[in-house]
PDB file with SEQRES, HELIX, SHEET and CRYST1 records, atoms N, CA, C and O in Angstrom:
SEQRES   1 A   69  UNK UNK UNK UNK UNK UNK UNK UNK UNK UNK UNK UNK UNK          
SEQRES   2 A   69  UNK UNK UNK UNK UNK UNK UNK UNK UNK UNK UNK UNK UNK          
SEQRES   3 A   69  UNK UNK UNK UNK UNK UNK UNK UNK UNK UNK UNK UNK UNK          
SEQRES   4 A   69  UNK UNK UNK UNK UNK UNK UNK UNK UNK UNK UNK UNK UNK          
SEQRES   5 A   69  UNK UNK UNK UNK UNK UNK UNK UNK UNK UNK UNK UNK UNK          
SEQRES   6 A   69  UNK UNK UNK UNK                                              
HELIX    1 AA1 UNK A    7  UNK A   13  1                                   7    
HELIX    2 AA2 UNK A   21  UNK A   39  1                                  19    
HELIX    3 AA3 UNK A   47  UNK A   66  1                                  20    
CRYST1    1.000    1.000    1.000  90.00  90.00  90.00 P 1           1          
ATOM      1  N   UNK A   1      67.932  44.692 -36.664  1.00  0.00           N  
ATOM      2  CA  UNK A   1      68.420  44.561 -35.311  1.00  0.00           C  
ATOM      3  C   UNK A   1      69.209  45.799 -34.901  1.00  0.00           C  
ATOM      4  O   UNK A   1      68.970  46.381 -33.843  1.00  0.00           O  
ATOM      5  N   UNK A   2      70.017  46.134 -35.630  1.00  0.00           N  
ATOM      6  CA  UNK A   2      70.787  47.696 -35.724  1.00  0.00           C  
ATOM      7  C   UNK A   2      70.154  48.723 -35.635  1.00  0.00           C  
ATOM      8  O   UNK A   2      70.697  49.608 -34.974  1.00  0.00           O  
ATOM      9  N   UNK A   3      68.910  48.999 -36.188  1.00  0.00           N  
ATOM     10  CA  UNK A   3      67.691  49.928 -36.049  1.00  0.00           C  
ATOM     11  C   UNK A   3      67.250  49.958 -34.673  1.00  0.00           C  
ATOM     12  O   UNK A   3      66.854  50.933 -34.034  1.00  0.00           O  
ATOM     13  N   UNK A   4      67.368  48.794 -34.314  1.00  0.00           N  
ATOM     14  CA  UNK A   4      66.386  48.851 -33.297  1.00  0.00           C  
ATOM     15  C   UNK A   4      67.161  49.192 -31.830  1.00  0.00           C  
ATOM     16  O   UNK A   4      66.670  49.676 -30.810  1.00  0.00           O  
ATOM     17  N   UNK A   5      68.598  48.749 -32.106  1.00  0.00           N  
ATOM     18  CA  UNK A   5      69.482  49.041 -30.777  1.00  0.00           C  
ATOM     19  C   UNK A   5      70.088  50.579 -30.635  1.00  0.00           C  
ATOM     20  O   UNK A   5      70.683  51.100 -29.692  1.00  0.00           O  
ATOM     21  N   UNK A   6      69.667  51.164 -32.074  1.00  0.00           N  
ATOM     22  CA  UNK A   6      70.282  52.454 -32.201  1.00  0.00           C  
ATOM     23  C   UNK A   6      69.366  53.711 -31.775  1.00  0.00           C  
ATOM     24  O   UNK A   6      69.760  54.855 -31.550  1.00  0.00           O  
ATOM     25  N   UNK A   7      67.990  53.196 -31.719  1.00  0.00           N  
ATOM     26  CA  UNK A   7      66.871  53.733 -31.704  1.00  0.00           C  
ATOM     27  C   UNK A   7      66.653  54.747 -30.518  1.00  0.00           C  
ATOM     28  O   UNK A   7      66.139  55.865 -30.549  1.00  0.00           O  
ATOM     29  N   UNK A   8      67.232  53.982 -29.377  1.00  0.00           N  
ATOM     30  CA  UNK A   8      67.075  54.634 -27.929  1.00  0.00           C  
ATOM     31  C   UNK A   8      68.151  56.218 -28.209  1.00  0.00           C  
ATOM     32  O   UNK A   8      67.843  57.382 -27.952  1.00  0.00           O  
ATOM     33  N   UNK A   9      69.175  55.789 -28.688  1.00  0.00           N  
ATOM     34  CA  UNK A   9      70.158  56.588 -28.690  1.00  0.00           C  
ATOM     35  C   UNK A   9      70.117  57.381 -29.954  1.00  0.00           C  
ATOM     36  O   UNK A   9      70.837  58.375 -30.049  1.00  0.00           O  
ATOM     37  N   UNK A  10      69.563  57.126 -30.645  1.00  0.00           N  
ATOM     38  CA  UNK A  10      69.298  58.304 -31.417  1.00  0.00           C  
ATOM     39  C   UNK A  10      68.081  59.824 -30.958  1.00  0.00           C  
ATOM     40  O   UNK A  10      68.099  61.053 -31.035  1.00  0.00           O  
ATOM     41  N   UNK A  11      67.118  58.693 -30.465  1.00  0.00           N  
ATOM     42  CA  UNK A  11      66.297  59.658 -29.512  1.00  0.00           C  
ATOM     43  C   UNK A  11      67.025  60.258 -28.382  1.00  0.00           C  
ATOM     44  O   UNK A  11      66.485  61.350 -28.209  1.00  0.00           O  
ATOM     45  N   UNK A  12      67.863  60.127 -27.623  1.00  0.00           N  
ATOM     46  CA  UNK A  12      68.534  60.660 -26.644  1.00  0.00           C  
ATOM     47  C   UNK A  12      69.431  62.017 -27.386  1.00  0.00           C  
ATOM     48  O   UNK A  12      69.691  63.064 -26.794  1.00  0.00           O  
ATOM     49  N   UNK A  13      69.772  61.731 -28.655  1.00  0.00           N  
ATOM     50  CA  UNK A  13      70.516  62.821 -29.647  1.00  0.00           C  
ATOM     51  C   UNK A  13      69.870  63.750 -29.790  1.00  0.00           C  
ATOM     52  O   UNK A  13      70.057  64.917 -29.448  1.00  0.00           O  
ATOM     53  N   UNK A  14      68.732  63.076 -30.526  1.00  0.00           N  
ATOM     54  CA  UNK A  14      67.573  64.604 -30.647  1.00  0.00           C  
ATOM     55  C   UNK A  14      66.746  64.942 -29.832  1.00  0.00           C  
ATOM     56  O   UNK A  14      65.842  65.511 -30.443  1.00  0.00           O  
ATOM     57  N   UNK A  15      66.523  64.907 -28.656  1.00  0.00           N  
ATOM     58  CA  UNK A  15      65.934  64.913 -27.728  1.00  0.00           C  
ATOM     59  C   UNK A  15      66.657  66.187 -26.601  1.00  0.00           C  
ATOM     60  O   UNK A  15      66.205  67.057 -25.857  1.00  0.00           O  
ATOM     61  N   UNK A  16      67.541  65.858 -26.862  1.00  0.00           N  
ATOM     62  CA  UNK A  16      68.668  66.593 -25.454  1.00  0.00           C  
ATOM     63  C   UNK A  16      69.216  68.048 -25.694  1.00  0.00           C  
ATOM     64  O   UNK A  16      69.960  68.529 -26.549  1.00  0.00           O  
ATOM     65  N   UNK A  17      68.614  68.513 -24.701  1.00  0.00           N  
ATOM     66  CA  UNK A  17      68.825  70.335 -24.644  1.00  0.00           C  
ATOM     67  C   UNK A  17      70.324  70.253 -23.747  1.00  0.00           C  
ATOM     68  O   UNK A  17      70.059  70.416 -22.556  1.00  0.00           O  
ATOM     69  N   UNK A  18      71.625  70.075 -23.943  1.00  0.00           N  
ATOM     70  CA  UNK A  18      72.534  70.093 -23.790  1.00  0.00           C  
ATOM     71  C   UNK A  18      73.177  71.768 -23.180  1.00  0.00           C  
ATOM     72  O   UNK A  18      73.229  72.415 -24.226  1.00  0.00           O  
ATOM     73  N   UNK A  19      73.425  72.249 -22.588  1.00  0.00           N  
ATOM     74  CA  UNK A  19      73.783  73.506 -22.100  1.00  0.00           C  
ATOM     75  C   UNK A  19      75.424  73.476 -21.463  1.00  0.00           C  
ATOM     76  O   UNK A  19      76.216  74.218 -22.044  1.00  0.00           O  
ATOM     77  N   UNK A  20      75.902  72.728 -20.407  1.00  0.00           N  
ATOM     78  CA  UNK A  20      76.660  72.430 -20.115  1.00  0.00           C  
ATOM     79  C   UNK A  20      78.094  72.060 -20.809  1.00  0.00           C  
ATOM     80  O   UNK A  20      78.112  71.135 -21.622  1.00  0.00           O  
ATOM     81  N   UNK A  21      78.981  72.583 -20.582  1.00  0.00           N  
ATOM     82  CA  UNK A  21      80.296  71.607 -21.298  1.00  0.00           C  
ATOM     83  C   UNK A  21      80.111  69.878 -21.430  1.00  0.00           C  
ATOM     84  O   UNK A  21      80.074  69.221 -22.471  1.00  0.00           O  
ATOM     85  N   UNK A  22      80.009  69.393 -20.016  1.00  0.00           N  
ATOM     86  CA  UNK A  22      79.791  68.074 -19.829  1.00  0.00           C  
ATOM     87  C   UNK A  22      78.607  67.264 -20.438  1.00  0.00           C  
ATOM     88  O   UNK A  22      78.745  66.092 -20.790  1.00  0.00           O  
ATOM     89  N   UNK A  23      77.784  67.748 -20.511  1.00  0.00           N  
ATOM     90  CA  UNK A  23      76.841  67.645 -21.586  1.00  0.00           C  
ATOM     91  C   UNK A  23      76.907  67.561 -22.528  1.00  0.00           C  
ATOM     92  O   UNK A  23      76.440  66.637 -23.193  1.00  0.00           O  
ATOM     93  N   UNK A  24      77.713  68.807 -23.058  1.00  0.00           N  
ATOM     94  CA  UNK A  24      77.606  68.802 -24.352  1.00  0.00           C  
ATOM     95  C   UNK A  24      78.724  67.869 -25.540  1.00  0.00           C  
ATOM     96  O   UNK A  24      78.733  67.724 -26.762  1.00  0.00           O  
ATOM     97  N   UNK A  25      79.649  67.348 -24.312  1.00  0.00           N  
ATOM     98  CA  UNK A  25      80.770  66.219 -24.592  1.00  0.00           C  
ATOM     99  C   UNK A  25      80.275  65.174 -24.169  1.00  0.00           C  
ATOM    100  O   UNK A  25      81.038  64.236 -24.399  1.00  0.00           O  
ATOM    101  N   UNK A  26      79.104  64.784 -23.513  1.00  0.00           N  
ATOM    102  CA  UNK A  26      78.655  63.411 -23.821  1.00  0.00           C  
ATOM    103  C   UNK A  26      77.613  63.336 -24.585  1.00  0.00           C  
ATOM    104  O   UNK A  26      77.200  62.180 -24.685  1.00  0.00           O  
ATOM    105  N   UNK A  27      76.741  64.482 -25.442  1.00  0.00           N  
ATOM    106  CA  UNK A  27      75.752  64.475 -26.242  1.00  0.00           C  
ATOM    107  C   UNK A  27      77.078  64.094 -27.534  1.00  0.00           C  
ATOM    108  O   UNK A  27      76.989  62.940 -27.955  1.00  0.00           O  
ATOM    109  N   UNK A  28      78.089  64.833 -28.074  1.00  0.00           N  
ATOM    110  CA  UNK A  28      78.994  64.748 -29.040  1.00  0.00           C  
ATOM    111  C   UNK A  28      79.743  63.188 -28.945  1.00  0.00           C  
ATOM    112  O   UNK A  28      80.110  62.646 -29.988  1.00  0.00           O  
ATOM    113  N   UNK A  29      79.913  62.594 -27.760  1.00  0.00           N  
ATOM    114  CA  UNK A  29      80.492  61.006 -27.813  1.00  0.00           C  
ATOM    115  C   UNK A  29      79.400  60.248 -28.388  1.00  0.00           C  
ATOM    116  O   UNK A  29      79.514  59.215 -29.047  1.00  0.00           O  
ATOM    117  N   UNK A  30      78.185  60.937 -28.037  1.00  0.00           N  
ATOM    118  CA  UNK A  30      76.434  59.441 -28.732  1.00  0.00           C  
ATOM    119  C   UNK A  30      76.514  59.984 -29.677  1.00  0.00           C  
ATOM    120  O   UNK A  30      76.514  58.898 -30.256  1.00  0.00           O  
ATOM    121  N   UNK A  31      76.618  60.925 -30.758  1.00  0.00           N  
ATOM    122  CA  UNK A  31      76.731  61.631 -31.791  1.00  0.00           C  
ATOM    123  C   UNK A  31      77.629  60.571 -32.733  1.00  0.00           C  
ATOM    124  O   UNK A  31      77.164  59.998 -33.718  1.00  0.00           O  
ATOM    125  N   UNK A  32      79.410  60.374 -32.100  1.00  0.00           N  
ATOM    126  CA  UNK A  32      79.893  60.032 -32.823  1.00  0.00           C  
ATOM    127  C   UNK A  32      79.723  58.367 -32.186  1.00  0.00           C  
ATOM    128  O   UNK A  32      80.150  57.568 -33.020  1.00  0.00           O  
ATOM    129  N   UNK A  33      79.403  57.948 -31.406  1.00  0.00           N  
ATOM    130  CA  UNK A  33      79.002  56.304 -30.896  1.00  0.00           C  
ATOM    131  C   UNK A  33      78.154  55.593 -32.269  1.00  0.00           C  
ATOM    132  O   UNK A  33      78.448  54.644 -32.996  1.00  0.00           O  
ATOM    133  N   UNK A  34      76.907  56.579 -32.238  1.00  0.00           N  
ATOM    134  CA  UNK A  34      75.688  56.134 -33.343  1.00  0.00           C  
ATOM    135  C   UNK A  34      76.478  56.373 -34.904  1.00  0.00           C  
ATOM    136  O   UNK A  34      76.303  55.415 -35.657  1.00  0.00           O  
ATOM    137  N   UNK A  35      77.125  57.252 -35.353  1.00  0.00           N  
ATOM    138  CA  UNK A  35      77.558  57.678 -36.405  1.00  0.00           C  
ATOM    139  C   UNK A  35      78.215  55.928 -36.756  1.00  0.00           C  
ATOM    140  O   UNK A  35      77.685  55.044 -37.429  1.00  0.00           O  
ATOM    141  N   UNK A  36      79.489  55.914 -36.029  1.00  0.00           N  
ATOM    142  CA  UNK A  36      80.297  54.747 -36.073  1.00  0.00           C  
ATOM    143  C   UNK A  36      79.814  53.109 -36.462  1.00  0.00           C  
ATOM    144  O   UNK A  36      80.327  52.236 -37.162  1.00  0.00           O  
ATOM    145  N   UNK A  37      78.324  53.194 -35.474  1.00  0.00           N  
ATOM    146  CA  UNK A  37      77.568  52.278 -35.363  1.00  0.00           C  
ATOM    147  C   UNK A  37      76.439  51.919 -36.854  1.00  0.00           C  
ATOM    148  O   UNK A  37      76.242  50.894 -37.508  1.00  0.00           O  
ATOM    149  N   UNK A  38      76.018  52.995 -36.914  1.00  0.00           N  
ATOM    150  CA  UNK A  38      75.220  53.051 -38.308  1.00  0.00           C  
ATOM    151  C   UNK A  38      75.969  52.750 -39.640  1.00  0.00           C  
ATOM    152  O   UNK A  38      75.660  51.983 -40.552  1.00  0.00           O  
ATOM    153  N   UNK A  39      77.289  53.766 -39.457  1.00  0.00           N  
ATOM    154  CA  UNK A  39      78.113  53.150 -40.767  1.00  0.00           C  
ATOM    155  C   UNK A  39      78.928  52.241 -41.169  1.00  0.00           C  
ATOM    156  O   UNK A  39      79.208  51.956 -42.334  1.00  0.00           O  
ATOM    157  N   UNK A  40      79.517  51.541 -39.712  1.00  0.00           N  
ATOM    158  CA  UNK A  40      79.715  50.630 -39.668  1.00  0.00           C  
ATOM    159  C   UNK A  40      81.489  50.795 -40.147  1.00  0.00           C  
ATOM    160  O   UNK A  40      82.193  50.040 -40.818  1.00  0.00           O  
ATOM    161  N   UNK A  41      81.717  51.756 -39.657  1.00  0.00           N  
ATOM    162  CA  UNK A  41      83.212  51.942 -39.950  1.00  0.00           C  
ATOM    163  C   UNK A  41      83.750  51.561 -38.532  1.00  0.00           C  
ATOM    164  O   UNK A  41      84.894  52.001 -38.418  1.00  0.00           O  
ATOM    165  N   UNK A  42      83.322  50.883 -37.381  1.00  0.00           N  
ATOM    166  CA  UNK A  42      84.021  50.208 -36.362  1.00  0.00           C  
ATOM    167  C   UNK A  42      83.375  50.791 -35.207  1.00  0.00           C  
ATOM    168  O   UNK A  42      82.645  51.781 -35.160  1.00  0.00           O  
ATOM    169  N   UNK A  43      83.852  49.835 -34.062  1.00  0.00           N  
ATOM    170  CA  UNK A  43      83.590  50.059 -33.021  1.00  0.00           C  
ATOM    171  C   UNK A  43      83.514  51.648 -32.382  1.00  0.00           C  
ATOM    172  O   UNK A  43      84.177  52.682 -32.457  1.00  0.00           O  
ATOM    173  N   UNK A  44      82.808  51.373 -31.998  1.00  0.00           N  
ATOM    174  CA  UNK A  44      82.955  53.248 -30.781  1.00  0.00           C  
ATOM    175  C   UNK A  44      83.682  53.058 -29.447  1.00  0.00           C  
ATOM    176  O   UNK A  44      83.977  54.044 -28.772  1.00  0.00           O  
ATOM    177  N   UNK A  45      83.984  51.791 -29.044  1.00  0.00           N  
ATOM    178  CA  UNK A  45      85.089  51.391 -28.090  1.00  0.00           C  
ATOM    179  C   UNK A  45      86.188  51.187 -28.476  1.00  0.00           C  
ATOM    180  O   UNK A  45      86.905  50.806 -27.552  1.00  0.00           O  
ATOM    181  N   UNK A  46      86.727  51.260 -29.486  1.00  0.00           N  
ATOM    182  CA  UNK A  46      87.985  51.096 -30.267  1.00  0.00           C  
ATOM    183  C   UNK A  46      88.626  52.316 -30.492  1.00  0.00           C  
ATOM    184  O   UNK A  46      88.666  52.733 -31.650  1.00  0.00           O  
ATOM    185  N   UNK A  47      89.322  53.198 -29.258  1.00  0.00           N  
ATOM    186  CA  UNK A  47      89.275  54.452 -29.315  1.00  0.00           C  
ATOM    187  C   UNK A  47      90.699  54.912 -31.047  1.00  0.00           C  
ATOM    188  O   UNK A  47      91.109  56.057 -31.235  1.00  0.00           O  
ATOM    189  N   UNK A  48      90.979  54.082 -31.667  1.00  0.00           N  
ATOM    190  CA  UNK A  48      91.671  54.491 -32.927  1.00  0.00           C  
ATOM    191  C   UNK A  48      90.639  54.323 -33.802  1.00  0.00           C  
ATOM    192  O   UNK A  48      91.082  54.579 -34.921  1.00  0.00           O  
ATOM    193  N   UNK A  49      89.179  53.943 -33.876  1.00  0.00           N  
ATOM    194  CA  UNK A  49      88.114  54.055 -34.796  1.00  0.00           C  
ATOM    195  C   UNK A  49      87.791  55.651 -34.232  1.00  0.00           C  
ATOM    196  O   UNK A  49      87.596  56.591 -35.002  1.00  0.00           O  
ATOM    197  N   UNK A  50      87.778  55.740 -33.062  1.00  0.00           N  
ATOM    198  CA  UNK A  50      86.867  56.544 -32.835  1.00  0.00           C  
ATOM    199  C   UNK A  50      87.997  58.226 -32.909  1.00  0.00           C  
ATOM    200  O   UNK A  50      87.446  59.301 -33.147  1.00  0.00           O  
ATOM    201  N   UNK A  51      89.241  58.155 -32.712  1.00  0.00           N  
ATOM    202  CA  UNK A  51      90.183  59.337 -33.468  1.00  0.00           C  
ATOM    203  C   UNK A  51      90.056  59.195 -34.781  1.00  0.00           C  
ATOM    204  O   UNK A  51      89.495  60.204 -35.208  1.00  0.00           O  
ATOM    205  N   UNK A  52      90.266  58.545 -35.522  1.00  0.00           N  
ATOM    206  CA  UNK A  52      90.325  58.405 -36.850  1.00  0.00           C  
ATOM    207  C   UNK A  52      88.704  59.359 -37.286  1.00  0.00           C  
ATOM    208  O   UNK A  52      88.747  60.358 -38.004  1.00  0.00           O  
ATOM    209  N   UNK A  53      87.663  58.926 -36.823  1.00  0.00           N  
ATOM    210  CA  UNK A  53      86.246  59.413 -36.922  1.00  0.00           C  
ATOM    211  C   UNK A  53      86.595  60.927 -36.820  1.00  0.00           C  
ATOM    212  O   UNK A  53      86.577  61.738 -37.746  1.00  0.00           O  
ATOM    213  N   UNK A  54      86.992  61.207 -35.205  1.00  0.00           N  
ATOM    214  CA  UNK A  54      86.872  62.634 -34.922  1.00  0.00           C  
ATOM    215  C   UNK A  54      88.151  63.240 -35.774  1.00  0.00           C  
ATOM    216  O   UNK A  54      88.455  64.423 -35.925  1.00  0.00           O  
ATOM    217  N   UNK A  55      88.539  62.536 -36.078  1.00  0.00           N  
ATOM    218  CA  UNK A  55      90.269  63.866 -36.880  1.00  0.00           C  
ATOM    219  C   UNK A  55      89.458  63.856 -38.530  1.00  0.00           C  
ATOM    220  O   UNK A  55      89.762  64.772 -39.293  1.00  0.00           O  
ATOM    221  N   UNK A  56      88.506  62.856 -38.972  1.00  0.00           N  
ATOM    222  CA  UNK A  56      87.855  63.832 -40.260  1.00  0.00           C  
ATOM    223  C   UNK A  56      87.094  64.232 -40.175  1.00  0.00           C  
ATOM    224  O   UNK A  56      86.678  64.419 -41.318  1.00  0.00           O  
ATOM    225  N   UNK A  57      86.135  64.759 -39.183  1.00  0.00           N  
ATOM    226  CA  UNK A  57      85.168  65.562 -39.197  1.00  0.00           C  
ATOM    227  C   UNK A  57      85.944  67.011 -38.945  1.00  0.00           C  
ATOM    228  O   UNK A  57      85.467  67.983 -39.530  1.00  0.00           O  
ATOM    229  N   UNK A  58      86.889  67.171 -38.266  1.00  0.00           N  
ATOM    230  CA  UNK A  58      87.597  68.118 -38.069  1.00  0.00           C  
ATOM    231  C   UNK A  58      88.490  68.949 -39.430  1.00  0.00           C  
ATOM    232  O   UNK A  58      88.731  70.088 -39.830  1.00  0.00           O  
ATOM    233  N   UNK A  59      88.745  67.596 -39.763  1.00  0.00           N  
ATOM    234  CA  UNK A  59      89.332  68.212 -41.157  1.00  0.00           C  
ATOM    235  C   UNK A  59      88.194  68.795 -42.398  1.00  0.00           C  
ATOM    236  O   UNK A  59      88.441  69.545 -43.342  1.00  0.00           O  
ATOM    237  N   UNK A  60      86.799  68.111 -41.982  1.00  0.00           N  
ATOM    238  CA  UNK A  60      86.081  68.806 -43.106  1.00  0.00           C  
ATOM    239  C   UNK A  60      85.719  69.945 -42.464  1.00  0.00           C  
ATOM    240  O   UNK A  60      85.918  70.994 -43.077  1.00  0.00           O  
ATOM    241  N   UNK A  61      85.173  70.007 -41.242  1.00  0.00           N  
ATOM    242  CA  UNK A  61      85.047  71.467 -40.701  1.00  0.00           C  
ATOM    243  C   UNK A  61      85.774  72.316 -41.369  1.00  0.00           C  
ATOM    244  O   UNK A  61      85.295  73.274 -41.976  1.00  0.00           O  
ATOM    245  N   UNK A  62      87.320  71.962 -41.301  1.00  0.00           N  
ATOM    246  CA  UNK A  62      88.076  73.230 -41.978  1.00  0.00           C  
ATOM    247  C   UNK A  62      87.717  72.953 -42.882  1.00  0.00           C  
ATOM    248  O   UNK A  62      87.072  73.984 -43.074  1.00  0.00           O  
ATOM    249  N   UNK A  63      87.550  72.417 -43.685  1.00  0.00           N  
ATOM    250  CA  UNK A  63      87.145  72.259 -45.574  1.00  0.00           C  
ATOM    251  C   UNK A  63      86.084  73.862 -45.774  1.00  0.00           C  
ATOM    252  O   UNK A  63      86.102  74.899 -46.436  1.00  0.00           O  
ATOM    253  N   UNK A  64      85.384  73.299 -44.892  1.00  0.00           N  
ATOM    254  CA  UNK A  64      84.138  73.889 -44.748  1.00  0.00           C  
ATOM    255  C   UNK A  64      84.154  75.461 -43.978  1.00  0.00           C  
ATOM    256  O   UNK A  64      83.256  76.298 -43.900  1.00  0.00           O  
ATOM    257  N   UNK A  65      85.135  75.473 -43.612  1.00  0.00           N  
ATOM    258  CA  UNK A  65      85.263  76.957 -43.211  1.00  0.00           C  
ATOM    259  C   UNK A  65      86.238  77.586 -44.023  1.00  0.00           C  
ATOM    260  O   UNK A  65      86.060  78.791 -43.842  1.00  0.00           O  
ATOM    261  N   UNK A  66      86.977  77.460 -44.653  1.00  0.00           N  
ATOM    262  CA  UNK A  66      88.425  77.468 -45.687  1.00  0.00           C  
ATOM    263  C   UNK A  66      87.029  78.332 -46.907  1.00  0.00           C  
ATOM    264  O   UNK A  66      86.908  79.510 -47.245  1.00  0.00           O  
ATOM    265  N   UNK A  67      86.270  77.192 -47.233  1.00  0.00           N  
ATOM    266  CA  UNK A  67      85.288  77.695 -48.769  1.00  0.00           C  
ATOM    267  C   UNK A  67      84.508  78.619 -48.255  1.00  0.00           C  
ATOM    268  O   UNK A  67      84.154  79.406 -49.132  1.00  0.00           O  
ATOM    269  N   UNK A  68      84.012  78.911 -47.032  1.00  0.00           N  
ATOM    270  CA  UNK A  68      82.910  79.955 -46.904  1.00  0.00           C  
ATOM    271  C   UNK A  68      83.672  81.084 -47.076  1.00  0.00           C  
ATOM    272  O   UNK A  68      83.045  82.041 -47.532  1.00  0.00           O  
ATOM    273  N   UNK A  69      85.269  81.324 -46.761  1.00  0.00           N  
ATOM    274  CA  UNK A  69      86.187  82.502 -46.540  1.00  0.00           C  
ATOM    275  C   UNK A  69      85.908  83.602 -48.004  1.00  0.00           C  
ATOM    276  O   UNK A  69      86.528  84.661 -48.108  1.00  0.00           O  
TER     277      UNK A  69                                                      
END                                                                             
């Protein structure tokens, strides 16, 4: 059932030539909407699921830019 409701919106992810700022911050909200949704670490309307989400991707970014140095 999860497959199947996620489906539209995953195609809208890979699908979308994003150029714009505004764009490209509502291609990054279905990004982290579906992420949330698939793993099941909480709502994507629950905007403290959804900081909690974005403050560790941020922190691995730096992980991840820290080791390439």
């Amino acid at each position: 059932m999860l497959e199947s409701r996620l489906q539209p919106v995953l195609r809208e992810i890979t699908d979308s030539r994003a150029r714009t700022r505004e764009e490209l911050e509502s291609l990054y909200r279905k990004i982290v909407s579906a992420v949330l949704l698939r793993s099941g670490l909480g709502s994507p309307t629950d905007i403290n699921v959804v900081r909690e989400a974005t403050g560790l991707y941020y922190i691995f970014m730096i992980l991840i830019v820290t080791m390439a140095l």
